[in-house]
Every structure is written in structure tokens, then in C-alpha cells.
PDBQT receptor file of N, H, CA, C and O in Angstrom, charges set to zero:
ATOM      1  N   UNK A   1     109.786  76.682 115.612  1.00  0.00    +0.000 N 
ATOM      2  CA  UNK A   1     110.174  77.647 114.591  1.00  0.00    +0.000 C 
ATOM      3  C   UNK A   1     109.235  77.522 113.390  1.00  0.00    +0.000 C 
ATOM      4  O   UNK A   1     108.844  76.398 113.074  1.00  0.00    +0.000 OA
ATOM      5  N   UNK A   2     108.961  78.279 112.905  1.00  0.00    +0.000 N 
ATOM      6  H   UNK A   2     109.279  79.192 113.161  1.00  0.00    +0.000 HD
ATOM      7  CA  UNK A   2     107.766  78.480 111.373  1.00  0.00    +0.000 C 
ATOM      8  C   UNK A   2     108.906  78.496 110.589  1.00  0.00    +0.000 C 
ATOM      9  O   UNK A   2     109.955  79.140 110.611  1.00  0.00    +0.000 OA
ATOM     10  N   UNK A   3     108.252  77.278 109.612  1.00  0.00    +0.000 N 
ATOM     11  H   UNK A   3     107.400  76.755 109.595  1.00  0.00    +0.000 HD
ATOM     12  CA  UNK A   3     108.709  77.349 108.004  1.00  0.00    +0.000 C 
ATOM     13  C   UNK A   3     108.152  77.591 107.042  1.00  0.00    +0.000 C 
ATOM     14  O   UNK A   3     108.525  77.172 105.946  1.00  0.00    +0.000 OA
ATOM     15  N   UNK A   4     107.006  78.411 107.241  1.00  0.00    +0.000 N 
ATOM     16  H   UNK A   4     106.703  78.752 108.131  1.00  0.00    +0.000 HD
ATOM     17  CA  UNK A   4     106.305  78.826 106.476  1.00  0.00    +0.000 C 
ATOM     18  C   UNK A   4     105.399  80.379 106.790  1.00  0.00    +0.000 C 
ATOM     19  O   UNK A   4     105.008  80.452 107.955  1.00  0.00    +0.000 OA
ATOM     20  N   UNK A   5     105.198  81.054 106.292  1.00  0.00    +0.000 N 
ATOM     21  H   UNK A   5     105.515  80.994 105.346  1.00  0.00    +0.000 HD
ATOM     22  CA  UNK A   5     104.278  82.406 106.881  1.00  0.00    +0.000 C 
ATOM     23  C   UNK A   5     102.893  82.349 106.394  1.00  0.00    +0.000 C 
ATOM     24  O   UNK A   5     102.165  83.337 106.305  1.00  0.00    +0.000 OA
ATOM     25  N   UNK A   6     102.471  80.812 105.995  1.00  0.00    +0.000 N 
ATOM     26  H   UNK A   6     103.063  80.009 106.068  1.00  0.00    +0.000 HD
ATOM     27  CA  UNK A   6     101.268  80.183 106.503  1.00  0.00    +0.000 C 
ATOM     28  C   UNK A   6     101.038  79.754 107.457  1.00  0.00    +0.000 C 
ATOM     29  O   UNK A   6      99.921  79.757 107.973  1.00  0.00    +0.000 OA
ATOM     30  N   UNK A   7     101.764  79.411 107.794  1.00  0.00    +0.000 N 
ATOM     31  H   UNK A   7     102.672  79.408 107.374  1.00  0.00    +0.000 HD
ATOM     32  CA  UNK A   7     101.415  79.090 109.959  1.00  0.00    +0.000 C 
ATOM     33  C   UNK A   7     101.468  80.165 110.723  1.00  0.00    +0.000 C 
ATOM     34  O   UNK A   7     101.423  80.138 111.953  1.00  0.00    +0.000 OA
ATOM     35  N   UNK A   8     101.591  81.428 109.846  1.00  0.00    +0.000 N 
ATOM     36  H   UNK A   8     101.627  81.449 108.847  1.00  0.00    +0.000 HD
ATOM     37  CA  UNK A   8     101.127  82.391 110.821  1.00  0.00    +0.000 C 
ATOM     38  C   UNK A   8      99.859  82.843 111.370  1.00  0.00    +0.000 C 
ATOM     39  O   UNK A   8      99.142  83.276 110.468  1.00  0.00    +0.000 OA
ATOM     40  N   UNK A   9      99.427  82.889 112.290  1.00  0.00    +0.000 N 
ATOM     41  H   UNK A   9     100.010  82.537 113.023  1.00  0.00    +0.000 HD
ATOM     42  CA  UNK A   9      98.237  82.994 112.767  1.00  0.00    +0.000 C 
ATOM     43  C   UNK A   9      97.419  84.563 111.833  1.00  0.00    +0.000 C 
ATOM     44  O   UNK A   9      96.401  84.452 111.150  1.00  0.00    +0.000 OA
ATOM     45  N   UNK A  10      97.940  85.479 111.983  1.00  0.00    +0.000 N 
ATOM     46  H   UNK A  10      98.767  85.569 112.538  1.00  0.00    +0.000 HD
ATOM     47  CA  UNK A  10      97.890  86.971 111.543  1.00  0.00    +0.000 C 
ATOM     48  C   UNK A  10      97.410  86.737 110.035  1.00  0.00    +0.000 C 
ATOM     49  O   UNK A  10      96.419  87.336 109.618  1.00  0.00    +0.000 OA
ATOM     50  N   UNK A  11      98.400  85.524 108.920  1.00  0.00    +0.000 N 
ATOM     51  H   UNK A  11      99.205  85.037 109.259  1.00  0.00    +0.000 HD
ATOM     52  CA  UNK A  11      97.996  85.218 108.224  1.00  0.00    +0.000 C 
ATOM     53  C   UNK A  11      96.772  84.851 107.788  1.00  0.00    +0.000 C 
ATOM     54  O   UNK A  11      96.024  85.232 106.887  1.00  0.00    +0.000 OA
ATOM     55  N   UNK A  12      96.722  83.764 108.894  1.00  0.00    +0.000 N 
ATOM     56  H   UNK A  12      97.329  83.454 109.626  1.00  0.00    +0.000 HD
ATOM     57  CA  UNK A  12      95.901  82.530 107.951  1.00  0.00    +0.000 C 
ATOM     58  C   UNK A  12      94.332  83.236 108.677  1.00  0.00    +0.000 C 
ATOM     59  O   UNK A  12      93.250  82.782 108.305  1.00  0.00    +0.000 OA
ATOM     60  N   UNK A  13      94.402  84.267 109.629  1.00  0.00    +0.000 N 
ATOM     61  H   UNK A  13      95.281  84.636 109.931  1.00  0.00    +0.000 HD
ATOM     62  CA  UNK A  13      92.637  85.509 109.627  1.00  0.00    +0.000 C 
ATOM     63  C   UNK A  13      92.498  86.299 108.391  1.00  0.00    +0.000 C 
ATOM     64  O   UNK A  13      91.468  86.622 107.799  1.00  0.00    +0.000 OA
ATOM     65  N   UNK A  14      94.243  86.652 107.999  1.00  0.00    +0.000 N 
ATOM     66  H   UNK A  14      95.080  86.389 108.480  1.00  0.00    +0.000 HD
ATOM     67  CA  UNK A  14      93.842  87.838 107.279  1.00  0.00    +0.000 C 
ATOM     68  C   UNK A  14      93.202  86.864 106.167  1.00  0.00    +0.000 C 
ATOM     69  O   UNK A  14      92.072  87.267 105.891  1.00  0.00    +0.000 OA
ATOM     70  N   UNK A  15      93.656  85.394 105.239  1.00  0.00    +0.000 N 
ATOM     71  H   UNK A  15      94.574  85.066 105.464  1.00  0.00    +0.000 HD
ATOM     72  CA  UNK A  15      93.132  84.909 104.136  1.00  0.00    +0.000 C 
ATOM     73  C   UNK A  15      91.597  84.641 104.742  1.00  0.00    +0.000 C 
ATOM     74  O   UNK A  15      90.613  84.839 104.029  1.00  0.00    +0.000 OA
ATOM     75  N   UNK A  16      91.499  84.250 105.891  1.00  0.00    +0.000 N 
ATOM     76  H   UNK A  16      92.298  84.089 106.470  1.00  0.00    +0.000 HD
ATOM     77  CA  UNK A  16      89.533  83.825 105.844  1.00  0.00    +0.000 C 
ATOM     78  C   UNK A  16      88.930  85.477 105.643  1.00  0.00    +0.000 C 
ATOM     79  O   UNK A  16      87.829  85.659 105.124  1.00  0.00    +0.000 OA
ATOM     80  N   UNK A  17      89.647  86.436 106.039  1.00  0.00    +0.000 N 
ATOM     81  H   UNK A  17      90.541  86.287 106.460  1.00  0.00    +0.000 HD
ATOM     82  CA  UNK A  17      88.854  87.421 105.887  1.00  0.00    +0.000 C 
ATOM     83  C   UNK A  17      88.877  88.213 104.161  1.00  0.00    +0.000 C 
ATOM     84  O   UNK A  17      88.019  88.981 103.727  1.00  0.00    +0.000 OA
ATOM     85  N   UNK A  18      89.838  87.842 103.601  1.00  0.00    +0.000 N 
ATOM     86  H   UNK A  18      90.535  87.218 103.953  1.00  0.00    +0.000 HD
ATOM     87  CA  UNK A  18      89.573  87.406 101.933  1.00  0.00    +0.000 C 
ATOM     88  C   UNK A  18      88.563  87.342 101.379  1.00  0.00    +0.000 C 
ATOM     89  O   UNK A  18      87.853  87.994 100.615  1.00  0.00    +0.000 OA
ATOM     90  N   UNK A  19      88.625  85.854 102.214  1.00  0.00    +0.000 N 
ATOM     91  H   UNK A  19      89.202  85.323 102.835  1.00  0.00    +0.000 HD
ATOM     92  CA  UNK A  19      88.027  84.622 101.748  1.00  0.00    +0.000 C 
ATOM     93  C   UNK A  19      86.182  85.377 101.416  1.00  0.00    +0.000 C 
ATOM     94  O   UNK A  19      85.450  85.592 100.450  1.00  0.00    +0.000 OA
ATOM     95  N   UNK A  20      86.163  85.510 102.647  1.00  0.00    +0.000 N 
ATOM     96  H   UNK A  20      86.757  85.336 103.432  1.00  0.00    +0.000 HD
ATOM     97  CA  UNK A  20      84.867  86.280 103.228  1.00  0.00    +0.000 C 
ATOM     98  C   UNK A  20      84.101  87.201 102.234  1.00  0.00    +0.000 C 
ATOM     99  O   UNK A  20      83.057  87.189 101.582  1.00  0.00    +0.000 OA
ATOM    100  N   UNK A  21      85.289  88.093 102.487  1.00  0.00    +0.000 N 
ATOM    101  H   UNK A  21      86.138  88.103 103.016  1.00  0.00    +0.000 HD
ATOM    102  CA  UNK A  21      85.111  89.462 101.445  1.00  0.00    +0.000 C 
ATOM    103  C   UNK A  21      84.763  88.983 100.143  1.00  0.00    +0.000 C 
ATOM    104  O   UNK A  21      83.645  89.392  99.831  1.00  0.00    +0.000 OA
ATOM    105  N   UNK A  22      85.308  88.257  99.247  1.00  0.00    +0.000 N 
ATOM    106  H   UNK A  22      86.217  87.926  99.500  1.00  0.00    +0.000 HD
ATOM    107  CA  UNK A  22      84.854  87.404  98.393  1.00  0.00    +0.000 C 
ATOM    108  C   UNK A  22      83.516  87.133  97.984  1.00  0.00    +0.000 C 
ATOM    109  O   UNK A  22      82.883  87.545  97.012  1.00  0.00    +0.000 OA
ATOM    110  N   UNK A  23      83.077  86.037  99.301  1.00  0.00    +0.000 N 
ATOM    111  H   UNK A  23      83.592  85.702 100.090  1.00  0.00    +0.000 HD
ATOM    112  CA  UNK A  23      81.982  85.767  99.186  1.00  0.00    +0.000 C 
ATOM    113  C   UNK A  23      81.069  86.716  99.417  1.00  0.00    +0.000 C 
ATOM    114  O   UNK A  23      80.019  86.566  98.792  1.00  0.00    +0.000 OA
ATOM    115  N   UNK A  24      81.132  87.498 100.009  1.00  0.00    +0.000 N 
ATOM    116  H   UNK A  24      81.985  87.620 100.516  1.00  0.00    +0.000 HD
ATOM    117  CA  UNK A  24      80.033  88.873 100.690  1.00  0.00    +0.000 C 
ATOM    118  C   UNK A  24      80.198  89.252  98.693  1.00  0.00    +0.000 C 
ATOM    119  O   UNK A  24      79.299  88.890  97.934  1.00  0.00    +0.000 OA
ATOM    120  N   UNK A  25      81.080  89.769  98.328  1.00  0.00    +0.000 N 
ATOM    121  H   UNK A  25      81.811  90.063  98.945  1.00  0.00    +0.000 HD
ATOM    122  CA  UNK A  25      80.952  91.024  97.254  1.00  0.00    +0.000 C 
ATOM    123  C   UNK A  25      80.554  90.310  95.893  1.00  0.00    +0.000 C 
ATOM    124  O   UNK A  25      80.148  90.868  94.873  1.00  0.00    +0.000 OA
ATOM    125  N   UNK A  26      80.726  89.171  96.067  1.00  0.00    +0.000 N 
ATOM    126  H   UNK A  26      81.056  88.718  96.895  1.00  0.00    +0.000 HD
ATOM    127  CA  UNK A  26      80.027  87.837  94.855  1.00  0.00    +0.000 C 
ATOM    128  C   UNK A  26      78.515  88.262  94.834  1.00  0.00    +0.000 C 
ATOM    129  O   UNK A  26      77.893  88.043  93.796  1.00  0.00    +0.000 OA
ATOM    130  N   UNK A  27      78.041  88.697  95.617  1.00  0.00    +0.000 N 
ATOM    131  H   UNK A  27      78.547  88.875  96.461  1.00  0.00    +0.000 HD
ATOM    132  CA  UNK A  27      76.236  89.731  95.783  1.00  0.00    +0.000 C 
ATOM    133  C   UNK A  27      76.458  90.799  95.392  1.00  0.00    +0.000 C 
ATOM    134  O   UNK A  27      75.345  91.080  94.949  1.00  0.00    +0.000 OA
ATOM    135  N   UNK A  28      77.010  91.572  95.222  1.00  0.00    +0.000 N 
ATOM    136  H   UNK A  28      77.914  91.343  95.582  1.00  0.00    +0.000 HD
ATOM    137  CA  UNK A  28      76.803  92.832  94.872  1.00  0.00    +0.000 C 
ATOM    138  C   UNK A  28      76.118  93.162  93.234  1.00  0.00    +0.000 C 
ATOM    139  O   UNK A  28      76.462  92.484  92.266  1.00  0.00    +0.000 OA
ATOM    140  N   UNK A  29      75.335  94.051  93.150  1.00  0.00    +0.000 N 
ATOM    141  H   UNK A  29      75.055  94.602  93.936  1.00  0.00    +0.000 HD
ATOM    142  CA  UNK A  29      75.296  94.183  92.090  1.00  0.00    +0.000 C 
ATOM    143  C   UNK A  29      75.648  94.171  90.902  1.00  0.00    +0.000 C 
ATOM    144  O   UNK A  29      76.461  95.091  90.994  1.00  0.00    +0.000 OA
ATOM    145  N   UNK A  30      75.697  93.869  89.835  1.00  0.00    +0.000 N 
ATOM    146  H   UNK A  30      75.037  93.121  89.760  1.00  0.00    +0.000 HD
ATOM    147  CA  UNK A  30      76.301  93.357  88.519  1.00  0.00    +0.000 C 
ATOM    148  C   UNK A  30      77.241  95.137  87.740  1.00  0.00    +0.000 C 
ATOM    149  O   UNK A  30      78.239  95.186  87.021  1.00  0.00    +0.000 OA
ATOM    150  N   UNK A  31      76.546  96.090  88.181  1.00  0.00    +0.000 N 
ATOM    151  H   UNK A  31      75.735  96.051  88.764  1.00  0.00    +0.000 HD
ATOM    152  CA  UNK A  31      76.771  96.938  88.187  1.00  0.00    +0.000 C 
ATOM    153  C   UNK A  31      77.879  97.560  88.831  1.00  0.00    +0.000 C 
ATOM    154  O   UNK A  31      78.601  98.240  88.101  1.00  0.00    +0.000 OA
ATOM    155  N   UNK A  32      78.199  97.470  90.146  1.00  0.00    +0.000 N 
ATOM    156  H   UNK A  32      77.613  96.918  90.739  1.00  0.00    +0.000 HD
ATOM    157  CA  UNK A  32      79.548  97.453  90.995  1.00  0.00    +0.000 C 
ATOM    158  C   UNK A  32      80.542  96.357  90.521  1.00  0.00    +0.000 C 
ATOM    159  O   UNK A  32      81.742  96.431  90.787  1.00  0.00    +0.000 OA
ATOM    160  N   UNK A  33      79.994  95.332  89.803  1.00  0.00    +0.000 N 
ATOM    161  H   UNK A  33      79.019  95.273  89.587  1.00  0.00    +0.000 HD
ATOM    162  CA  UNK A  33      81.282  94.760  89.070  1.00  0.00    +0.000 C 
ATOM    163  C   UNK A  33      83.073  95.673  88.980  1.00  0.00    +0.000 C 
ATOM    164  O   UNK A  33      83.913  95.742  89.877  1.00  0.00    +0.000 OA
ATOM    165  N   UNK A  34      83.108  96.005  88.160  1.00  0.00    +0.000 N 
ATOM    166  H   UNK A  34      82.425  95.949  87.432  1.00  0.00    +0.000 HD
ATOM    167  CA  UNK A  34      84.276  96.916  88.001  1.00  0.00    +0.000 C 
ATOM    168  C   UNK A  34      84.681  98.414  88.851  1.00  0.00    +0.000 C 
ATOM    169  O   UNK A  34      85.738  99.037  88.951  1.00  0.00    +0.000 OA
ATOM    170  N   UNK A  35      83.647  98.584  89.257  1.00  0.00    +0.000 N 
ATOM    171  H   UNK A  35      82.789  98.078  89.176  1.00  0.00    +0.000 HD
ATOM    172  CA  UNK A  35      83.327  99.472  90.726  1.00  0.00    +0.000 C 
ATOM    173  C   UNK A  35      84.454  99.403  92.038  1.00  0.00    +0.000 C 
ATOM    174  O   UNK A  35      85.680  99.361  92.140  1.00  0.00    +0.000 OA
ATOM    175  N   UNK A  36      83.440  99.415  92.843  1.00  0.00    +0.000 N 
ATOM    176  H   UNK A  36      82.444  99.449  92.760  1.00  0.00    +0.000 HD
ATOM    177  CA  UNK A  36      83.143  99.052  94.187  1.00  0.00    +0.000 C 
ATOM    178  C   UNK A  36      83.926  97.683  94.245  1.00  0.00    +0.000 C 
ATOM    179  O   UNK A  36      85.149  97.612  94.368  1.00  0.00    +0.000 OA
ATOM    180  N   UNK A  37      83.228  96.800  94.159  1.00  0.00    +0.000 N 
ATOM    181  H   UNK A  37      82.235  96.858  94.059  1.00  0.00    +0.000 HD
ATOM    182  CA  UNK A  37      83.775  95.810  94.182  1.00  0.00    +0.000 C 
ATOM    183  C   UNK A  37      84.834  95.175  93.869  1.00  0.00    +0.000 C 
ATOM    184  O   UNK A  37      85.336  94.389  94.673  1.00  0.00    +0.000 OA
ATOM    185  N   UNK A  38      85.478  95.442  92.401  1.00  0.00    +0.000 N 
ATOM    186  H   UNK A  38      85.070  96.080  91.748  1.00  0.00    +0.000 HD
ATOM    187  CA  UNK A  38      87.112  95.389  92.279  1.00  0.00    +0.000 C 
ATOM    188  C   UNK A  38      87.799  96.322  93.126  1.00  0.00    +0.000 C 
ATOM    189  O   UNK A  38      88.989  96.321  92.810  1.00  0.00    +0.000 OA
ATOM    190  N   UNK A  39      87.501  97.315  94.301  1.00  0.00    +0.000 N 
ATOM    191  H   UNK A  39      86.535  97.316  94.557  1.00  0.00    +0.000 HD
ATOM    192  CA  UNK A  39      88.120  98.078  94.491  1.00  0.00    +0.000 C 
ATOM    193  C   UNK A  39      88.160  97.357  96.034  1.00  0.00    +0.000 C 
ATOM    194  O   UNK A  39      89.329  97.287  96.413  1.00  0.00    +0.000 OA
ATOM    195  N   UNK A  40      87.337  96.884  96.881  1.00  0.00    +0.000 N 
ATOM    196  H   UNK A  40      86.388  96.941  96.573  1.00  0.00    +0.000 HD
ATOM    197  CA  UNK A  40      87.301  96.356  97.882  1.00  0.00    +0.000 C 
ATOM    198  C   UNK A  40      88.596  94.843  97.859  1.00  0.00    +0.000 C 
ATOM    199  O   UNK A  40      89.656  94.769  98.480  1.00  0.00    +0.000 OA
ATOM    200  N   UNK A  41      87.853  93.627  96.725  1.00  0.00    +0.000 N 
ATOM    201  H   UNK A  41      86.992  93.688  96.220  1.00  0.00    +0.000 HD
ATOM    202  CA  UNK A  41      88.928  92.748  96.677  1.00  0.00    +0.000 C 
ATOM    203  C   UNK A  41      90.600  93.328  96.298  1.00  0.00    +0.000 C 
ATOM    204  O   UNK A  41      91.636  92.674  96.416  1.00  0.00    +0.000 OA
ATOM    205  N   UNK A  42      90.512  94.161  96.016  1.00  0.00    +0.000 N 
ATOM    206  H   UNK A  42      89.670  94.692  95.920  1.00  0.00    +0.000 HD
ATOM    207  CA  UNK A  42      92.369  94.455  95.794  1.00  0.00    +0.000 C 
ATOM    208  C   UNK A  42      92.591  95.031  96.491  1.00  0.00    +0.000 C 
ATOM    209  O   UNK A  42      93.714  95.533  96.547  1.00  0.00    +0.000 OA
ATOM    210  N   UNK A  43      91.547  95.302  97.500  1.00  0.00    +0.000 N 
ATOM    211  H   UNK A  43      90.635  94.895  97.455  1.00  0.00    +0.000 HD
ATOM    212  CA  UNK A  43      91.969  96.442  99.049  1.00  0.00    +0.000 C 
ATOM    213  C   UNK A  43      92.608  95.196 100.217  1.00  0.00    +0.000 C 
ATOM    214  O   UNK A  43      93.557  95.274 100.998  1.00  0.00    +0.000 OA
ATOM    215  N   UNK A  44      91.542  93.952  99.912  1.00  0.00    +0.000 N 
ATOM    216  H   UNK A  44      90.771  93.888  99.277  1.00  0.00    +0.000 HD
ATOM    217  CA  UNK A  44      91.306  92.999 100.930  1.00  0.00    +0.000 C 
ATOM    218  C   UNK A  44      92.742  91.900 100.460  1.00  0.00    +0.000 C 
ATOM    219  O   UNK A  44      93.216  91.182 101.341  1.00  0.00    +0.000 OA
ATOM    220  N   UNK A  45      93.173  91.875  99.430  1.00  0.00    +0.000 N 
ATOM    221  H   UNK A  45      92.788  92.458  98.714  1.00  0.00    +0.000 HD
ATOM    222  CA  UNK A  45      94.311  90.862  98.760  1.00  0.00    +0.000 C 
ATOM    223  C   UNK A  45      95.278  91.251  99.670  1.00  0.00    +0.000 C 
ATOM    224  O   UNK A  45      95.855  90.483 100.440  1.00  0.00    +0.000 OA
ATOM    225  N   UNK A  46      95.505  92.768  99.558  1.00  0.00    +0.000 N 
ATOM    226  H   UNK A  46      95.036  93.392  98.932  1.00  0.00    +0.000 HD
ATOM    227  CA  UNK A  46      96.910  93.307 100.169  1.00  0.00    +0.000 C 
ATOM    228  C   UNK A  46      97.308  92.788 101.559  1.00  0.00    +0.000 C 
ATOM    229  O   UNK A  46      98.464  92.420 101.770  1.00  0.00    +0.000 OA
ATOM    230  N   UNK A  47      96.340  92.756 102.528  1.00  0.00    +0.000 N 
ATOM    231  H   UNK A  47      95.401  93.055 102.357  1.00  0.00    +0.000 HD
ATOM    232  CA  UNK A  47      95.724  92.879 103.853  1.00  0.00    +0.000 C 
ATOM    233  C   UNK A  47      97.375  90.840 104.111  1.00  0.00    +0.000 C 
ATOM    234  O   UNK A  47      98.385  90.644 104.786  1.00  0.00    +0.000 OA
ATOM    235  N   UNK A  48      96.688  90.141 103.242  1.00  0.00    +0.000 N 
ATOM    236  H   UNK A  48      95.868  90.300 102.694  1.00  0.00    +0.000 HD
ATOM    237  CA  UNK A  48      97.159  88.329 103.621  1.00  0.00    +0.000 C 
ATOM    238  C   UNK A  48      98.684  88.936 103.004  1.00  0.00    +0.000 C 
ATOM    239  O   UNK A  48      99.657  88.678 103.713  1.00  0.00    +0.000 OA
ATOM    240  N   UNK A  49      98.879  89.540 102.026  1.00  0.00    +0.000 N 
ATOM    241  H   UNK A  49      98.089  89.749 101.450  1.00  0.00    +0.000 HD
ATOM    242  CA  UNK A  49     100.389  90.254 101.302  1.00  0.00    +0.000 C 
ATOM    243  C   UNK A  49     101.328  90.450 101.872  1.00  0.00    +0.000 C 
ATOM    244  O   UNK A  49     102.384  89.821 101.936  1.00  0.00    +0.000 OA
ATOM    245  N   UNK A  50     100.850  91.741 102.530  1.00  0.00    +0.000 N 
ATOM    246  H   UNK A  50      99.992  92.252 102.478  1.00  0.00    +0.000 HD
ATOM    247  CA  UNK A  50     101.210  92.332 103.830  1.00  0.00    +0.000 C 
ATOM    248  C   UNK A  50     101.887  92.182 104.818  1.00  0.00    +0.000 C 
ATOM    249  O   UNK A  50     102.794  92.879 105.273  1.00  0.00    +0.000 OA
ATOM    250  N   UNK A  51     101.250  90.848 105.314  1.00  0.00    +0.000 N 
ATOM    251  H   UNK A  51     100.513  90.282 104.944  1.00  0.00    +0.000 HD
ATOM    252  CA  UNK A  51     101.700  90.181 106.482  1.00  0.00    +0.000 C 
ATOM    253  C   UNK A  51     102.982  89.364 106.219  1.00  0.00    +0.000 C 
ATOM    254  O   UNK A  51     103.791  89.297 107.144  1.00  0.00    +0.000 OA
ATOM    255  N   UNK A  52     103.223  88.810 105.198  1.00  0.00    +0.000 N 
ATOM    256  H   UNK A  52     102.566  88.864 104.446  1.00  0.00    +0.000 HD
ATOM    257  CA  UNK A  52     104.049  88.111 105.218  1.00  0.00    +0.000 C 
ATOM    258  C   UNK A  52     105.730  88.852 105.680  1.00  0.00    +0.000 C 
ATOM    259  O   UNK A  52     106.100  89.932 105.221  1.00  0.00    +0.000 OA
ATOM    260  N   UNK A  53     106.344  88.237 106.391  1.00  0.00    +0.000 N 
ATOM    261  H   UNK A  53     106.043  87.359 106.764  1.00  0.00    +0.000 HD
ATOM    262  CA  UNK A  53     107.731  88.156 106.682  1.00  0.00    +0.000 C 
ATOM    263  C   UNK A  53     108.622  88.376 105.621  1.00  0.00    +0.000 C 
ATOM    264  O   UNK A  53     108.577  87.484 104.773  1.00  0.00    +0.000 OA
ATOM    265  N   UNK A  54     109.691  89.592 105.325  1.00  0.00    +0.000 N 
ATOM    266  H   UNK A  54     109.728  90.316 106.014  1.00  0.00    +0.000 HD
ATOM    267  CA  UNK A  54     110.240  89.544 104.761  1.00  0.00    +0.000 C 
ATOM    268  C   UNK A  54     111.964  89.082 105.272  1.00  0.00    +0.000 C 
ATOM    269  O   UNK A  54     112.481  89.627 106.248  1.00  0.00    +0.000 OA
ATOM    270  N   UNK A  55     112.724  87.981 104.415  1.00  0.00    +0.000 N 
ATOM    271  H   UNK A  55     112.305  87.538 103.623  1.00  0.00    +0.000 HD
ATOM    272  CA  UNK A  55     113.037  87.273 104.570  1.00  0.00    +0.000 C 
ATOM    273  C   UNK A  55     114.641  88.101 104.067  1.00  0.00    +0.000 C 
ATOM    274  O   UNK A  55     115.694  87.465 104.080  1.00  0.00    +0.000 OA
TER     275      UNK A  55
């Protein structure tokens, strides 16, 4: 039984793919700052959110 909806598998891809996204958009131009790029990480946050089990 899971006591946590960190041991979910579904989870713990969707946070490396975060994670990822993160690091990929940490390059982007200084310019896409407030752009593009804030618009991708609060696309990609929801994604690990999401998943979780409501209780």
C-alpha cells in the first residue's frame, strides 16, 4: 500500500521531467525570462500537481 503519492511512479517522471524543464529553460535567453519561459515552468509544475491522489 503507498503512503505517500511520492512513491508514485507517474509522480516521481512527472518531477524529473520538471526537473529537466528547469534545467533546459535556465538557457534560454535573458529576454524570454518573463516570457516563454515563465510560461513553460508553470505549464510543467502543474503536470507533478496533477497527479497527485486526491484523498
Amino acid at each position: 500500500m503507498l503512503k505517500n503519492y511520492k512513491e508514485l511512479k507517474v509522480w516521481q517522471k512527472a518531477y524529473e521531467l520538471c526537473l529537466e524543464i528547469y534545467r533546459i529553460t535556465a538557457k534560454f535567453p535573458k529576454e524570454e525570462r518573463y516570457g516563454l519561459t515563465s510560461q513553460i515552468r508553470r505549464s510543467v509544475v502543474s503536470i507533478p500537481s496533477n497527479t497527485c491522489p486526491v484523498k
